[in-house]
C-alpha positions in Angstrom: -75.5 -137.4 -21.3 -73.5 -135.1 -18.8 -72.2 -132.1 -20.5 -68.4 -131.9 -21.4 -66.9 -130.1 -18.2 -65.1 -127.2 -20.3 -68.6 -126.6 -22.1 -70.2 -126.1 -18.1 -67.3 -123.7 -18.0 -67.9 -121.9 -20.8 -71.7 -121.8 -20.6 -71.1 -120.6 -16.4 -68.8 -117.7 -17.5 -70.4 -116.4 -20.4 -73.8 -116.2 -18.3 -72.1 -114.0 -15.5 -72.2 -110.3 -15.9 -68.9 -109.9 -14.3 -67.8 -111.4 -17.9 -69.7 -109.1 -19.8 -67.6 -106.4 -17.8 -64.5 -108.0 -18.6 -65.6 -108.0 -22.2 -66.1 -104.1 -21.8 -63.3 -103.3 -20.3 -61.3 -105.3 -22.7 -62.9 -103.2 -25.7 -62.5 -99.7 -23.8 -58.7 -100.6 -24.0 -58.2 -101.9 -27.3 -60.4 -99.0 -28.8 -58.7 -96.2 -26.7 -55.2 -98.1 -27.4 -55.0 -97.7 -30.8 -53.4 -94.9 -32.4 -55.6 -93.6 -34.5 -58.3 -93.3 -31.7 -55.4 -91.5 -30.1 -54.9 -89.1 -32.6 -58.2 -87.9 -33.3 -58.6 -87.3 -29.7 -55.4 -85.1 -30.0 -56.9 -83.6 -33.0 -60.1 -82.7 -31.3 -57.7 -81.3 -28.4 -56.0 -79.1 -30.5 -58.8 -77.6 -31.8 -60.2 -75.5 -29.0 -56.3 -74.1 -28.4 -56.2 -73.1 -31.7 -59.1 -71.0 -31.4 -57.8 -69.6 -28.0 -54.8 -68.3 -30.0 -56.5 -67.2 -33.3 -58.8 -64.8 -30.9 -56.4 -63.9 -28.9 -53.9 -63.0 -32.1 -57.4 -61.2 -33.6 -58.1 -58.8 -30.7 -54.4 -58.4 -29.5 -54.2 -55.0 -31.4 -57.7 -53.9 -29.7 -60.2 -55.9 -32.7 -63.1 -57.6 -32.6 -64.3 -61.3 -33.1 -66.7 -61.8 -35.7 -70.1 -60.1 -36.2 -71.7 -61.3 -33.4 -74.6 -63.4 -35.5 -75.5 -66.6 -35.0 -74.5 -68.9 -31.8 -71.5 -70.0 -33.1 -70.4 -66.1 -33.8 -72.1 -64.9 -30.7 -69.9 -67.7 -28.6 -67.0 -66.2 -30.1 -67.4 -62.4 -29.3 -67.4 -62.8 -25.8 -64.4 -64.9 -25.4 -62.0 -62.1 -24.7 -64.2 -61.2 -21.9 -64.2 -64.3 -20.2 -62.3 -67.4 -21.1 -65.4 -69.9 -20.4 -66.8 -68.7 -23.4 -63.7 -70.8 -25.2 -65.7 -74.4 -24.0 -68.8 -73.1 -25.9 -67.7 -71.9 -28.9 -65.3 -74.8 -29.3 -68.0 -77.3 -28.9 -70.0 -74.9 -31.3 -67.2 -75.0 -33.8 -66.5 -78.9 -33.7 -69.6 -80.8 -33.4 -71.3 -80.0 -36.8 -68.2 -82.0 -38.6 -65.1 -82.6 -36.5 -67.1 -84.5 -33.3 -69.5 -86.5 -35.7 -66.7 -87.2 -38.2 -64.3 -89.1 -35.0 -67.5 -91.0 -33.9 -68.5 -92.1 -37.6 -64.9 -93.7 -37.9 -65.2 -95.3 -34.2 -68.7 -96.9 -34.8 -68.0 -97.6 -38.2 -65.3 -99.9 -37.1 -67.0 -101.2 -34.6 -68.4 -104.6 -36.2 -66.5 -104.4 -40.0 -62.9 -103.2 -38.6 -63.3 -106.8 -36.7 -64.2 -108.4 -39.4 -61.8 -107.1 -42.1 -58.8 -107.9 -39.8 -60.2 -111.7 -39.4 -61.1 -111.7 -35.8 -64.4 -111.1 -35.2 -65.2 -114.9 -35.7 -62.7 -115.5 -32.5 -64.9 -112.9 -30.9 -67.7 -114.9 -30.9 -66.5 -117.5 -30.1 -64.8 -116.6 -26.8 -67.8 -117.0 -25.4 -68.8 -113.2 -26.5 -72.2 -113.8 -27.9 -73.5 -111.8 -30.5 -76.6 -110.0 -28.3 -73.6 -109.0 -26.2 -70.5 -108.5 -28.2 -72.8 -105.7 -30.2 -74.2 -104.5 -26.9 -70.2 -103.9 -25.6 -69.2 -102.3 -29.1 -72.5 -99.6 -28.8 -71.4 -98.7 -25.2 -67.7 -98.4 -26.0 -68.9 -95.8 -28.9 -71.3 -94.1 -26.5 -68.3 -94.1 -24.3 -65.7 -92.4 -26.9 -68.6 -89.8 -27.6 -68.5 -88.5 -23.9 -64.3 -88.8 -24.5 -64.5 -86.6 -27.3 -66.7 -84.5 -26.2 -64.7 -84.2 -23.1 -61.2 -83.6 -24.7 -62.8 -80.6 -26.5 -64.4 -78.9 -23.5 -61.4 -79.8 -21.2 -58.5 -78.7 -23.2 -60.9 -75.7 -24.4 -61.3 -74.8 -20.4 -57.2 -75.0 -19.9 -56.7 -73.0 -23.1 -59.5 -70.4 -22.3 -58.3 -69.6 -18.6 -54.8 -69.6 -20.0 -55.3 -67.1 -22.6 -58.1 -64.8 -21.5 -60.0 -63.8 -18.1 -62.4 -65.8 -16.6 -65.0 -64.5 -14.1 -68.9 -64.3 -13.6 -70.8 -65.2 -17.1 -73.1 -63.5 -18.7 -76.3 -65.5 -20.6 -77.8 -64.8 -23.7 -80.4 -63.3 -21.8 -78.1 -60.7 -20.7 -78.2 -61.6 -17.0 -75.6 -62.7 -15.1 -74.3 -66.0 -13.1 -71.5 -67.1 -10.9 -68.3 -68.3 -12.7 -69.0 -71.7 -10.5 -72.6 -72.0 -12.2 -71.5 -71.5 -15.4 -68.6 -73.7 -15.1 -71.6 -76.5 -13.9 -73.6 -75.3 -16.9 -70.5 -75.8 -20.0 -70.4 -79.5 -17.8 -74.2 -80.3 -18.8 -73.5 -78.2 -22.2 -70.3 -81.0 -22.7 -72.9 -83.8 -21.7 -75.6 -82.5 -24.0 -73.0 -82.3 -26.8 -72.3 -86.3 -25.9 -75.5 -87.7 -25.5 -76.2 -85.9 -29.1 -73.7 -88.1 -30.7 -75.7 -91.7 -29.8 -78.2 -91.4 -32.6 -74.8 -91.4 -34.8 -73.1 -93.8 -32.7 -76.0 -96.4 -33.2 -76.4 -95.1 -37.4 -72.6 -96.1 -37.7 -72.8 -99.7 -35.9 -75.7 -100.4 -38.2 -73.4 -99.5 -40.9 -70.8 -101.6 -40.1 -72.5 -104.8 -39.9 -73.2 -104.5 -43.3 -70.3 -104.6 -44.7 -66.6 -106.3 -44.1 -64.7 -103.7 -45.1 -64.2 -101.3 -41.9 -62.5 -98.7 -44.3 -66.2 -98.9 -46.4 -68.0 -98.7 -42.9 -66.4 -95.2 -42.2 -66.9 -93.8 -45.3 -70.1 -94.9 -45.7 -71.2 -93.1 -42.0 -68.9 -90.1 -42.5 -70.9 -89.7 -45.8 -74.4 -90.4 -43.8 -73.4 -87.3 -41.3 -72.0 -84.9 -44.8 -75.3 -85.5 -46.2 -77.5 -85.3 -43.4 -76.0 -81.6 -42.5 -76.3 -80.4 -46.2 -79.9 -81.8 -45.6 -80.8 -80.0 -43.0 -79.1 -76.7 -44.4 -81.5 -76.8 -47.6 -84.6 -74.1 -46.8 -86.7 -76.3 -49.1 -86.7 -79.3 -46.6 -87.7 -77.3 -43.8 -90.4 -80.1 -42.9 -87.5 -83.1 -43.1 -85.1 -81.1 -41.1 -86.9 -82.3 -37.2 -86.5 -85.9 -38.6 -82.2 -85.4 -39.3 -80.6 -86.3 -36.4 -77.9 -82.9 -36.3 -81.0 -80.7 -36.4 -80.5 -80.1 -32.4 -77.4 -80.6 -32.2 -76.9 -76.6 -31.4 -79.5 -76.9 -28.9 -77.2 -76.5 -26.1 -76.9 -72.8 -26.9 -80.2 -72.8 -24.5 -78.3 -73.7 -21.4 -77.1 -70.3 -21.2 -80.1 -69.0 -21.2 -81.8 -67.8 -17.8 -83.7 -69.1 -17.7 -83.0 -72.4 -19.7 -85.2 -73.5 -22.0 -85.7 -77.0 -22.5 -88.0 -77.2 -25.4 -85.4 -78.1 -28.1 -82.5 -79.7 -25.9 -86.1 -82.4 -25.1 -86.6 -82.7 -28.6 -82.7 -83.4 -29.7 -82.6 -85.8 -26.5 -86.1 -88.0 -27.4 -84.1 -87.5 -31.3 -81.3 -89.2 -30.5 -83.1 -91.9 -28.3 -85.1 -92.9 -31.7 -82.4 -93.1 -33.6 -80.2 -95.2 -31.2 -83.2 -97.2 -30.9 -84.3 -98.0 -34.6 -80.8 -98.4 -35.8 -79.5 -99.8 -32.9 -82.4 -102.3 -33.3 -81.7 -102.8 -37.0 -78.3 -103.9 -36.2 -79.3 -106.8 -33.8 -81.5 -107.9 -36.1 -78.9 -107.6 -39.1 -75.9 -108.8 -36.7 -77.9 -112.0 -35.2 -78.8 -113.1 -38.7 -75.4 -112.3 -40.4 -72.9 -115.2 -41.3 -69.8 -114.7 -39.8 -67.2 -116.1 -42.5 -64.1 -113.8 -41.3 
């Protein structure tokens, strides 16, 4: 029997990968549409000028920043000196709960905020299919974690030239670069900080195909990244802490090293690959098998 002419249609287009495109695209906009992806990108932009004028309030009267221990602190003590510093000790200050917590709600909502508002049945039935349709909802998450990551090192850039100096940089190992490499080097430091953020990505869209609820899905992955950073801050679980997938995260400090050392950025990066591929793995096999009732 000859196939009905609309199904040949159907089968054609959902086949081509110009549709699968169109299905990205489609899911960039409606995810970076809605309001409240909106606002946490604002909040995340705010963030850095904040900083800016907290240091700039601290040290107006001649004071310093901080004790100069740790990266995050050591960031922060050389911001006066040169506004650059404002991208690294932004991205310093917001990826161990601001950056993760704004990805946990995206991913989390990726498969369960569909299903809780009633249309994810429609999705797959577009054509969408499922292989596909959870393929397009990992790269849009992927994508918002390189927006993110973006809006904190851009408006930290505008804020730190604004508000402070910016010149030649000087490394943690005391020597010093051009302001155009070390511009290059807070790009790769911003990418680093993104690619970091796909382990997550992939633990939160696992998450949400478990459940219906896209408000449980983001609570449940927000609460994944709480506990997995008071993890890996407990002494005692010193031999977990290479297995938690923020235990890198600060990695990118070594970028401004001259010169840089690779060791533990390679480690957070093959990290991250394992947990985008186990859990991105575990919801295909979850999502293929799952019925679809809403």
């Amino acid at each position: 029997m000859d196939a009905l002419p609309g199904t040949t249609r159907t089968a054609d287009r959902s086949a081509r990968p110009l549709w699968t495109l169109g299905l990205f695209r489609s899911e960039l906009v409606t995810t970076f549409r809605r309001r409240r992806t909106l606002a946490l990108l604002g909040v995340l932009a705010a963030v850095p000028v904040l900083i800016g004028f907290a240091v700039r309030a601290e040290t107006a009267g001649g004071g310093s920043v901080g004790d100069g221990g740790g990266q995050g602190p050591a960031f922060f003590t050389q911001i006066t000196h040169n506004g650059l510093f404002l991208v690294f000790a932004a991205l310093a200050a917001t990826l161990p709960v601001f950056l993760p917590m704004a990805v946990g709600v995206v991913a989390g909502d990726a498969i369960a905020g569909e299903a809780s508002s009633g249309t994810l049945r429609y999705l797959l039935v577009a054509p969408a299919g499922r292989t596909r349709l959870l393929l397009v909802k990992y790269a849009t998450a992927v994508a918002f974690c390189l927006a993110s990551t973006l809006a904190v090192a851009v408006s930290a850039l505008l804020a730190g030239a604004a508000l402070f100096p910016v010149g030649e940089v000087t490394t943690i190992s005391g020597t010093r670069i051009s302001f155009g490499q070390g511009l290059f080097r807070a790009l790769l430091i911003a990418v680093l900080v993104a690619v970091s953020l796909t382990g997550l990505a992939a633990l939160g869209l696992f998450v949400s195909t478990l459940t219906g609820s896209g408000v449980a899905a983001m609570a449940a992955t927000v609460g994944l990244v709480v506990t997995a950073q008071i993890l890996d801050a407990v002494p005692q679980l010193d031999a977990l802490h290479p297995y938690l997938f923020p235990h890198y995260w600060l990695s990118f400090a070594d970028v401004l090293r001259e010169p840089v050392l690779w060791d533990d950025i390679l480690r957070n990066l093959g990290l991250q690959g394992v947990y985008a591929a186990v859990f991105g793995s575990a919801a295909w096999a979850r999502f293929t098998s799952k019925d679809i009732t809403a």
